[in-house]
C-alpha positions, 0 to 999 in steps of 0.5 A, a space after each residue: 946299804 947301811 954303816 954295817 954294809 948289809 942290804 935292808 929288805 923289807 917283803 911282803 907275802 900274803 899267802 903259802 904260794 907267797 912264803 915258798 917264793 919269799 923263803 926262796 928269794 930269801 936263801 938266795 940274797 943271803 947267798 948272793 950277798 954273802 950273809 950281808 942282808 936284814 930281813 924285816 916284814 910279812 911272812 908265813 913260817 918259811 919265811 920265818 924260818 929264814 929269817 924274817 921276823 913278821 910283824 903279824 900273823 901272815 894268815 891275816 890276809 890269806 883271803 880268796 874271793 870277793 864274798 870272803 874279803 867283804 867281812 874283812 875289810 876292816 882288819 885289812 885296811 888295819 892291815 895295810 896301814 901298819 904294814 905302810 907305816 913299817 915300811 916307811 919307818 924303816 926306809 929299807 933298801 928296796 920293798 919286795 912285795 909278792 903276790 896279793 896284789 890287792 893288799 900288797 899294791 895298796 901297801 906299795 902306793 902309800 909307801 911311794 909317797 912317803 918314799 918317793 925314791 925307794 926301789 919298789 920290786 914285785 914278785 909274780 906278775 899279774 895274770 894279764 895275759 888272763 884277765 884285767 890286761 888293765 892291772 900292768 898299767 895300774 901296777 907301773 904308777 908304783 912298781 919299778 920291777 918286776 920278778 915273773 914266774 912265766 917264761 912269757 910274761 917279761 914283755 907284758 910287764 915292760 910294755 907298761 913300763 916296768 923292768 922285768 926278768 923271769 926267774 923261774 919257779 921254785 918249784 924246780 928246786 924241789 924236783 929231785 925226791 930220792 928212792 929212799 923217801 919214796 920207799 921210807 913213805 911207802 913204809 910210814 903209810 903202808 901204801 901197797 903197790 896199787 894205784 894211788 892218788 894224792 888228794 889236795 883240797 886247797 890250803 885256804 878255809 874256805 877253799 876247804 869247805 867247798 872243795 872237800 864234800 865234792 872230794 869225798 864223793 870223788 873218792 867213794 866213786 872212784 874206789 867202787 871203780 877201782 877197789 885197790 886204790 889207794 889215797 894220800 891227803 898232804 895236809 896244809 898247815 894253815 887248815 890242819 884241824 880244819 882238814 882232820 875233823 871233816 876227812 874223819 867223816 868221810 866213809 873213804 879216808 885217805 891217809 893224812 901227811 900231818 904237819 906235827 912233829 915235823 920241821 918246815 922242810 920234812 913237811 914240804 919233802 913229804 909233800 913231793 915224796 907223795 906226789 912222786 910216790 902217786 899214781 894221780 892227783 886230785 887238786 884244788 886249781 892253782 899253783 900246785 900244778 907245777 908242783 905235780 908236775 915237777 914230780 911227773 904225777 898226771 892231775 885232774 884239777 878242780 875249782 868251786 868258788 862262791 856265785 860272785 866270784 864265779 859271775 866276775 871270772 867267767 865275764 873277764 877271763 881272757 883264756 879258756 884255762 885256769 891250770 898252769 901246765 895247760 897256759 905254759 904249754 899252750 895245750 889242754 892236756 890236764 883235764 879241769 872241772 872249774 865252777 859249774 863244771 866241778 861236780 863229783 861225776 864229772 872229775 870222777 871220770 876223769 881221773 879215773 881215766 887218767 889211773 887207767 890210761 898211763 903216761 897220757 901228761 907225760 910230754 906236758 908235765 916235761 915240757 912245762 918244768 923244761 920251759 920252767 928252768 929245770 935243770 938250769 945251773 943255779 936257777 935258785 938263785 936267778 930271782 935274788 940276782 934280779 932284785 940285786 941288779 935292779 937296786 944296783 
């Protein structure tokens, strides 16, 4: 601590999974500290809004797939550098990375030996139990703890040598949408009774690009299925123009959740109302599960990647699913269409499957929030009662 007696965080998140986790470690060290806490470091909006004054755009690093990093390795080496020297001027009380291992535990290895001393702290353990298991060990030479999303992962970070608590998900701290949202959205977008399924592309550009042709077939097949259907596409910020000027030329629209003239938390309220206000899902595979799954919304994922980063997963995946709910739950209940899988014919007869068979992931969407700590007395706060035991 300083003269002042605060504690001085120095956080790194990389993408939008990254900031949620970070804006809500954040709360929670303000509230657990009293107020007694400094923010500095690399944050998205959520973050920002927070407190964190970020020393460059966050979206500088939201890059996914090894095709995609190529042209950017030198912006990211930059990157990293700047990031390593803030970190060692400062000499803050502990760094707290989040996810974006290849940027963050770049940063962390430098930090280490300039600063030999620093308590370094990791929040989102590596998917080991996936792929890589080799990635626990390397992360040890400089990580001193670890924060874990997954009731299951503690162990496989101790046993490489590093503390770790699981601290739940955020996502169950947005689990509780009031009737009356659900009926203001319903009135805003003028959804009628019918059917309705949420489409989620994805929040990267290039996730955009290759999920939204496939999508837009999806929802002309699914409509001359199920004429009365109707859909919802909550529009990442990061890709809003992106997003607007592709979907005007699909021949069946959806209705955009737009980011303007909205404040970060309406943004993310009217995201979950529209899961709590849909039938369905149609998503983009990652951590967006959880999120449905936490306002009990059946999903059918999908997932396109460039031809290396497809090569490179189905050669050193260690499980046969990439989708959350499934990996908690150790079921295969939620249907995914991954790589070649992912054509338009196929997720359309899934998710058509799910808008005519009702409750058919009820008991896993429960289960998995159940595991993930909803309903647990000040979960919020578990991650920021980890990172202050380990410093202290």
């Amino acid at each position: 601590m300083n003269k002042m007696n605060h504690l001085n965080f120095f956080m790194i998140a990389g993408e939008m999974s990254g900031d949620i986790l970070g804006a809500s470690l954040m709360s929670g060290l303000i509230t657990e500290t009293k107020g007694k806490v400094a923010f500095s470091g690399v944050g998205g909006p959520l973050m920002t809004d927070v407190g964190l004054d970020s020393i460059f755009n966050m979206s500088d690093l939201s890059v996914m797939g090894v095709f995609e990093v190529i042209p950017k390795i030198p912006m990211l080496l930059s990157r990293i550098k700047k990031t390593a020297r803030a970190v060692i001027d400062e000499q803050p009380d502990a760094l707290i990375t989040i996810d974006s291992p290849d940027f963050c535990l770049r940063v962390a290895k430098i930090v280490r030996l300039a600063l030999p001393n620093i308590k370094i702290i990791h929040y989102v353990a590596p998917s080991v139990w996936a792929w890589r298991p080799e990635r626990a060990l390397k992360m040890a030479k400089n990580i001193d703890h670890v924060l874990a999303l997954l009731p299951f992962e503690a162990p496989y970070m101790e046993d490489a040598g590093m503390t770790c608590d699981f601290v739940g998900h955020p996502v169950i701290s947005n689990a509780v949408i009031q009737p009356e949202a659900v009926e203001k959205l319903r009135a805003d977008l003028d959804l009628h009774a019918g059917p309705i399924v949420t489409v989620l592309p994805g929040s990267r550009t290039g996730e955009i690009k290759r999920m939204c042709p496939i999508f837009k077939d999806v929802l002309i097949n699914t409509r001359e299925k199920n004429p009365e259907v109707q859909f919802i596409l909550p529009v990442a910020s990061a890709v809003e123009d992106l997003v607007v000027n592709m979907v005007e030329k699909w021949d069946v629209k959806p209705k955009l959740l737009l980011n303007k003239n909205y404040s970060i938390s309406e943004v993310t309220n009217r995201k979950y109302t529209a899961y709590a206000v849909s039938s369905a899902a149609l998503a983009t595979s990652g951590t967006v599960a959880l999120e449905l799954a936490s306002q009990n919304c059946p999903m059918v994922v999908a997932y396109k990647a460039n031809w290396i980063t497809t090569r490179m997963v189905k050669k050193f995946a260690k499980i046969d699913t990439a989708n959350l709910i499934n990996i908690i739950t150790n079921t295969r209940k939620i249907p995914e269409h991954l790589f070649d899988n992912c054509t338009a014919e196929n997720i359309t007869k899934s998710l058509c499957n799910l808008l005519f068979n009702k409750g058919m992931q009820d008991n896993v969407m429960v289960e998995a929030m159940d595991l993930l700590g909803l309903g647990n007395k000040n979960s919020n706060l578990w991650a920021a009662k980890s990172v202050l035991r380990a410093i202290r």
